[in-house]
C-alpha angles and dihedrals in degrees: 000000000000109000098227086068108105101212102212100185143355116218111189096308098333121095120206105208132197088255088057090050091047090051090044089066099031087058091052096083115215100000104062090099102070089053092046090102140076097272092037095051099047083049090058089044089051082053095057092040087051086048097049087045089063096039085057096050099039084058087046100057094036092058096069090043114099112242 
């Protein structure tokens, strides 16, 4: 991994960088702006570990599901 990249969080084995937290609210259109500060930003950030979160248990049920 570069090491100009700033890791934020690990979630399981996934890592949510600054630069994921920086496309998340550039991809959010007109509204960015209002989440381009500290608090917007970590709130961003709670948002992708809350996705992950879900990502990680959503493979952990289905793992013991038959396909």
């Amino acid at each position: 991994m570069d090491a100009n990249i700033r890791i934020l969080a690990k979630v399981g084995t996934a890592v949510i960088t600054e630069a994921d937290v920086t496309a998340a609210i550039a991809g959010m259109g007109p509204k960015a702006q209002a989440y381009n500060s500290p608090e917007g930003r970590r709130a961003i950030l709670d948002q992708l570990i809350n996705k992950q979160l879900l990502v990680a248990e959503g493979d952990f049920v289905m793992k013991d599901q038959p396909l």
